[in-house]
N, C-alpha and C positions, 0 to 999 in steps of 0.2 A: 577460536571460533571456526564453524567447521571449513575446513580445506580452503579459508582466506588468512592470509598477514594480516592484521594489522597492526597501523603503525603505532610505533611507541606516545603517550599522552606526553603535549607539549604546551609550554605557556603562548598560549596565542599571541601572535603578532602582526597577524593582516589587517589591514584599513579596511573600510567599509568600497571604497576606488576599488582595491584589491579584488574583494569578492566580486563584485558588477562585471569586474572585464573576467572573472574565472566563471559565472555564470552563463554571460554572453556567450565567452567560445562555448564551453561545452555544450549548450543549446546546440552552436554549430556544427559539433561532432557528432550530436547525437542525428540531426538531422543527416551529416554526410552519411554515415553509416546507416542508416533506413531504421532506425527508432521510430524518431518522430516524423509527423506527417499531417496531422491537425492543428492548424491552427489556434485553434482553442485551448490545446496540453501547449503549443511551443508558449504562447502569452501567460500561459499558468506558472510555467517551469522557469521563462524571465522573471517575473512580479513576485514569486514567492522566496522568501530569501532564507533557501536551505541552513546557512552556514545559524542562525537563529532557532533552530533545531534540533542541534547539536550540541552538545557537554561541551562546556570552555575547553577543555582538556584536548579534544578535540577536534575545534573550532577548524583550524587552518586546514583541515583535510576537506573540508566538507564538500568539494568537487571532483574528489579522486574517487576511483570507482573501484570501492572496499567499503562494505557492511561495518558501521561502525558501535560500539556498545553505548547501552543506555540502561537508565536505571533499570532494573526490573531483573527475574530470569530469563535471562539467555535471551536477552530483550535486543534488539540492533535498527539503527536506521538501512535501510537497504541500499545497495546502488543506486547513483543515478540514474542509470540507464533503464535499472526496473522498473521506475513510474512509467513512463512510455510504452514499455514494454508490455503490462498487463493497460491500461486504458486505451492505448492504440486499438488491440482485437477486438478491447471490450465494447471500442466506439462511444466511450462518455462522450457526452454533445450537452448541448446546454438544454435545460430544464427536466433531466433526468432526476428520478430519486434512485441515490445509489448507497450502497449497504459495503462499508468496509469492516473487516473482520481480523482483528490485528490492528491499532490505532498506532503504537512507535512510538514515534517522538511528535505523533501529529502531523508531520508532513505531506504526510500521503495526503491526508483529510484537508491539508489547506490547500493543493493541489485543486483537489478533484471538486470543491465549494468552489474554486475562483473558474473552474469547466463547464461547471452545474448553471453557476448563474444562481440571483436571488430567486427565479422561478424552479429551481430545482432545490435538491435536499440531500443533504449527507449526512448520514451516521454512523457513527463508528464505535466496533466493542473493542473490549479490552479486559483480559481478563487479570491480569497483574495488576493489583493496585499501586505498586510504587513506576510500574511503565503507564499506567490509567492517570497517577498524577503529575509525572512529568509533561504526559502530551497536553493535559488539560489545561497545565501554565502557559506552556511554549505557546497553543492558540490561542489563549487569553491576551499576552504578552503582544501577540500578533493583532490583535484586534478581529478574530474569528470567533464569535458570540454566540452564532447559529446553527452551530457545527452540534447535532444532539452526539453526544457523550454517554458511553452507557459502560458501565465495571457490570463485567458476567461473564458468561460461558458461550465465546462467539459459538460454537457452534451450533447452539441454541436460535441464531438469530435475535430479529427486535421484532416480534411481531406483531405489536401494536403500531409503527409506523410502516408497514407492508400491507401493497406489494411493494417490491423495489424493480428498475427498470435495468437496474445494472446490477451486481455484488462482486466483489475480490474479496477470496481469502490470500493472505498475506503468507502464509505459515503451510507448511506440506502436512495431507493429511491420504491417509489411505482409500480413504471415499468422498464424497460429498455427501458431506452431513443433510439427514434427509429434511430437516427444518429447512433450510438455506433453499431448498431445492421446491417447498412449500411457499418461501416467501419470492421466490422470483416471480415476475408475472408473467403470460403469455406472451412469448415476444422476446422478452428476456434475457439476456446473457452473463455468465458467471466463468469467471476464472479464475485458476487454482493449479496449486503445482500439486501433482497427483504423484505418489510412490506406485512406478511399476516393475515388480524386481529389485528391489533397492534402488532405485533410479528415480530421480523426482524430475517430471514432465510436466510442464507447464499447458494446462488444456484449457482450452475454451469451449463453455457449454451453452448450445441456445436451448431454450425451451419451448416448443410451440404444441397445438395443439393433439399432435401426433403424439408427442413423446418426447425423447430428449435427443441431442445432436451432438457429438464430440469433435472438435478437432486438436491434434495436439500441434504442440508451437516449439516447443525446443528444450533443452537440458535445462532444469535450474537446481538452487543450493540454498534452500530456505531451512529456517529452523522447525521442529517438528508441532504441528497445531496441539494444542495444549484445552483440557476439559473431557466433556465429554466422549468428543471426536479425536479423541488423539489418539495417534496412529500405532500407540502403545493399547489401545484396549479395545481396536478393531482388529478382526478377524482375518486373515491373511488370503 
């Protein structure tokens, strides 16, 4: 997987104890290190329980911070550290509706549902149907019923539930697909790891009535956005 280890598939053997105290710290670390910072992601990232998200095979990793595989192609749950990471800039708060692009193994989506609160809205595409059906059990499984679900061409968006107050692309893509950039609403903010140079740069865009705003945030190592918008059939 690109430029990470990972570890070899093991017969899981942590306890449910096990996982609580490897969730706990890490919340910790990620706070020491200036991750996290809202209160709302730190309550999300306790309550949601990563390691239920994750392939058996891979269960006891589920707090190390290495991209792990999952059905689909070139399909992976992300770092830890990356929820935080893209919701911090993004400022998810409760009663947002937010547009995730890329759904995983689901995780992100139950995340950002326990941020949102029942006053807000998450949806999530997915354009793989064997990574479309995996996330869809793991939330089932979880008891997240309200999380709309959608198999297509994230970078098409969902534009019958937009506008959206927030959106993440999960997946590096050469531009911002200009749907995604129609369904944000005024106000708005979208993040996405962007190829610049062959370098994928994680930016933060707001949207207001002028135009658009960029800031970039930092190096990242995501797999490449997949459909219409993939960075294979834009223009350099």
């Amino acid at each position: 997987m690109q430029g990470w280890l990972i570890p070899p598939p093991t017969r899981p053997t942590k306890t449910a104890r096990d996982f609580v105290r490897e969730r706990e710290s890490k919340v910790r670390v990620l706070e020491a290190q200036g991750y996290l910072k809202s209160e709302r992601i730190k309550q999300a990232l306790l309550k949601v329980r990563r390691e239920e998200f994750i392939p058996e095979e891979y269960r006891d990793y589920a707090y190390l911070e290495v991209p792990l595989p999952l059905p689909g192609e070139q399909a992976t749950i992300s770092c830890p550290h990356s929820y935080p990471l893209f919701y911090e800039p993004l400022g998810l708060d409760l009663g947002q509706r937010f547009l995730e692009v890329g759904v995983g193994s689901g995780y992100g989506a139950a995340l950002a549902r326990e941020v949102v609160g029942a006053q807000g809205l998450v949806v999530s595409i997915e354009i793989d149907p064997l990574t479309y059906a995996y996330a869809q059990g793991n939330l089932a499984r979880a008891g997240y019923h309200d999380i709309v679900l959608v198999q297509g061409d994230g970078g098409q968006g969902y534009a019958p539930l937009s506008p959206y107050d927030r959106i993440a692309i999960t997946a590096a893509c050469a531009e911002i697909p200009a749907p995604l950039i129609e369904q944000l609403r005024i106000g708005g903010k979208l993040i996405a790891p962007l190829l610049e140079r062959g370098v994928q740069i994680l930016t933060l865009i707001e949207k207001n009535a002028a135009g658009i705003e960029r800031r970039r945030i930092c190096e990242v190592l995501y797999v490449p956005l997949r459909g219409s918008a993939s960075p294979s059939t834009e223009s350099s």
